[in-house]
N, C-alpha and C positions, 0 to 999 in steps of 0.2 A: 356549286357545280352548275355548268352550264351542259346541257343536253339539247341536242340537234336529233332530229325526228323527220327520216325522209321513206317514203315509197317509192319504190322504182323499179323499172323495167328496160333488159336490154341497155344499158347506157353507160356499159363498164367501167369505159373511157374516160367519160367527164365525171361520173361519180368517182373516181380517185384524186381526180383532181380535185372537184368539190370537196373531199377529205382533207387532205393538204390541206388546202385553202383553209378552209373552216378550221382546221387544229394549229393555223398558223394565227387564228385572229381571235382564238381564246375558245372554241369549245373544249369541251373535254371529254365528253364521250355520248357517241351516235346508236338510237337504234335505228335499226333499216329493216324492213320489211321488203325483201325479193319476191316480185312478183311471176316468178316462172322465167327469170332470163336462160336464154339459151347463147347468151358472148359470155365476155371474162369476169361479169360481175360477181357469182361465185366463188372466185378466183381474189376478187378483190375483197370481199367481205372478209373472207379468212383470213388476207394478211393482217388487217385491222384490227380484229380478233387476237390473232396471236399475240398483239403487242399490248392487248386490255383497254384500247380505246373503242371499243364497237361491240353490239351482240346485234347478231341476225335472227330476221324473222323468215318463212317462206310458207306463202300463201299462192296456189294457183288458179285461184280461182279469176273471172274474167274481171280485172279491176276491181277488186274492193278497198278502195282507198280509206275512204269514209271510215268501215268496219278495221281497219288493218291502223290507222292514224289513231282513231280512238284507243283501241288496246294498248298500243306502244306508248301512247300520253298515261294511262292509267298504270303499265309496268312501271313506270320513270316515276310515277309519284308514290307508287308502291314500294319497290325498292332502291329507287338511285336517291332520293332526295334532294330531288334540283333545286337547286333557286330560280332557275329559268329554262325556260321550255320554247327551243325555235322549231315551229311544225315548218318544213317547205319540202319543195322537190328539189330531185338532181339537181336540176337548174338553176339553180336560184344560188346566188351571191349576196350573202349577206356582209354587208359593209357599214364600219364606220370609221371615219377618222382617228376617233378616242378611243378605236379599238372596242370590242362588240361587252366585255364583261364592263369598263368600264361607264359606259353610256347606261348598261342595265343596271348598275348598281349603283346611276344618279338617280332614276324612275321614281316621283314619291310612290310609298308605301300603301298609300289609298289606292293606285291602280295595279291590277293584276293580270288583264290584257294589251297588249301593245298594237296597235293596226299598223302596218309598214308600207309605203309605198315601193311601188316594184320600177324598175325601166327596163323595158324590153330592148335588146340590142337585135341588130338587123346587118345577114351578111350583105358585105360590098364588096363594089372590085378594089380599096384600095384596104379589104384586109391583110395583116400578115402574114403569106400562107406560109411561111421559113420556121414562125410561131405553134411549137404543138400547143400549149395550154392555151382553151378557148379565151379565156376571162381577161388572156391577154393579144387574143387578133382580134375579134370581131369588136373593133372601139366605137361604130357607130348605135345610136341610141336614140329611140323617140326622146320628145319635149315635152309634149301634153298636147301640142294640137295633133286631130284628128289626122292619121293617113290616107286617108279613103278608102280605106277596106276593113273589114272585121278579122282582127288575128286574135280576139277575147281579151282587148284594153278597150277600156271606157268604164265607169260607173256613172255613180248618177250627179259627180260632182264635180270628175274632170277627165281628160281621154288617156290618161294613163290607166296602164294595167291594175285593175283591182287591188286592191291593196292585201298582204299577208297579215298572218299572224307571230306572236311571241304569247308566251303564258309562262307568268309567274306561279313558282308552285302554290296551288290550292291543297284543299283536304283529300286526304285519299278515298274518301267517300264520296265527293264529289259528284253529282251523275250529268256528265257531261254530253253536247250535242256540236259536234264538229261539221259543219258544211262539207259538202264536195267542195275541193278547189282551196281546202284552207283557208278560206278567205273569213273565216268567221269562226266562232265556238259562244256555248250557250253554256252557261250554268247559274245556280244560283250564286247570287252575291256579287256577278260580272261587275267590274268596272272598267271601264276599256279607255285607253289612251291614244289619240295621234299623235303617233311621233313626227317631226319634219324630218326633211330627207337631209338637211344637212346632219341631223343626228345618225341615225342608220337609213341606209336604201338597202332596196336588194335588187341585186342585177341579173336580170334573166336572159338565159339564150335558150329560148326554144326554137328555135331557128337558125341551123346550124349549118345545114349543105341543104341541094335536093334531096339526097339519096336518104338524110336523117327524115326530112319532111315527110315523105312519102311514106317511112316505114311506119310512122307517128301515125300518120293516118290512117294506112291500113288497120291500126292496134286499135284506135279510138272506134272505128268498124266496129270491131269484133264487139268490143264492150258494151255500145251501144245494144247488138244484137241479145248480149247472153248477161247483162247485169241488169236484173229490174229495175231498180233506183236508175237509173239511165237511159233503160228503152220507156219506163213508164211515166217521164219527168221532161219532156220537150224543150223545156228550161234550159234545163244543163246544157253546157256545150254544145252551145248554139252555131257557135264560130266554126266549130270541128264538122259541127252536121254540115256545115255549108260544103268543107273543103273536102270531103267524102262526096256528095252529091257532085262536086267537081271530078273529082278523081273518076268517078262512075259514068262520067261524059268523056271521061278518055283527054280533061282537059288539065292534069294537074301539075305538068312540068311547065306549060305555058304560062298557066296562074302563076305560079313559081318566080316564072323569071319576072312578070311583070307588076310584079303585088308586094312579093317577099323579096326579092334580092334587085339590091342595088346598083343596077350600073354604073357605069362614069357619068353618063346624062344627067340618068334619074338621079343620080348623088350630089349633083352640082346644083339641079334643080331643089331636091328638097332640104339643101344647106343656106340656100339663100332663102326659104320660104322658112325657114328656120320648123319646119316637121322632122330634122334630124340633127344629133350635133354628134361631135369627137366627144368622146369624156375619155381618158385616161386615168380615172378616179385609181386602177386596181393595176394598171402598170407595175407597179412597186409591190405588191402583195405575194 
């Protein structure tokens, strides 16, 4: 069994789509943890439910990703008995050619972490706006060189976005230490894998209109304010703190246009500097 493991807030929309999606490429059943949405995600969990591919969680407290990801990993090895465990967000598309159960079920047997490389897509003006499903308009996407600005891509080994997790099931005793940001988990016995992205990638859109940005920022706000672990850790969501301290200068649709969304200029410019390319990888999905 394969088990997808997401947090979310507000994102009714693409979280159904991300359903879809993911039940199209081999999961077979999600927990989700609602974090207090007030659109149709409610709405959307239950249908999923009805049909015995999903159980909902709802926690509203301000962000507890960390606390809410952990538990859902420990239900799944408690009672689903996965063979694999994908932690991500809404956003996030997980992709592979050979299709997602069969690539995990080459992995040798000695590793039971997978590290995933992410690609950030970036709206343009030559998206499909005719296109409801995101995973299939917004086709541009960083390369690994740097953009000039912090949107939370770069580690310490190339400027794409941090890489995610997969987790093969462990013991149920297990006592596990999952990062903010999924980008990591800790337990005894870890062995951890990079995979190449011709194996699996996952394709992320957090970056979807203004109007999604803005309300992303406001949230990340709040969290910052009333979640310890993220007023008390500077670290985190460094990228986020910037675009808050923007938005509080009254400067954040500006940043917007000129940072995050791609014009005809900027697009032409950053297709020749090769900082952006077309992929089409999920056309067909």
């Amino acid at each position: 069994m394969l088990v997808q493991i997401i947090f979310t807030r507000n994102e009714g929309d693409l979280l159904e789509e991300s359903i879809r999606f993911h039940l199209k490429s081999g999961v077979d059943f999600f927990l989700v943890t609602d974090n207090g949405s007030t659109d149709k995600t409610p709405d959307v969990l239950k249908k999923f439910e009805a049909i015995g591919v999903l159980k909902s969680f709802l926690d509203r407290r301000a962000k507890p990703q960390k606390e809410c990801m952990e538990a859902m990993t420990k239900f799944a090895l408690n009672y689903l008995n996965p063979h694999w465990m994908i932690l991500s967000d809404t956003d996030e598309f997980w992709y592979s050619k050979m299709g997602l159960k069969n690539i995990l079920n080459s992995i040798p047997k000695e590793f039971n972490v997978l590290k995933v490389l992410r690609y950030q897509h970036f709206p343009t003006a030559k998206d499909d706006l005719n296109e409801l499903s995101t995973h299939k308009k917004i086709l541009f996407r960083e390369t690994g060189q740097h953009l000039g600005i912090d949107t939370g891509v770069g580690d310490s080994t190339n400027n794409f976005a941090r890489k995610k997790i997969a987790l093969r099931s462990i013991s149920k005793n297990s006592d596990i230490d999952i990062l903010p940001g999924n980008h990591t988990i800790h337990f005894i016995g870890r062995r951890v894998l990079e995979v190449q992205p011709d194996d699996i990638v996952i394709h992320e859109f957090p970056f979807r209109s203004y109007e999604q940005f803005a309300s992303k920022v406001e949230r990340i706000s709040r969290v910052l304010l009333e979640n310890e672990l993220y007023s008390n850790n500077t670290e985190y969501s460094s990228h986020m703190r910037k675009f808050i301290d923007i938005a509080r200068n009254g400067n954040l649709k500006k940043y917007y246009n000129e940072n995050i969304y791609f014009n005809e200029n900027r697009l032409v410019t950053a297709l020749k500097s090769n900082q952006i390319t077309y992929d089409s990888s999920l056309l067909n999905t």
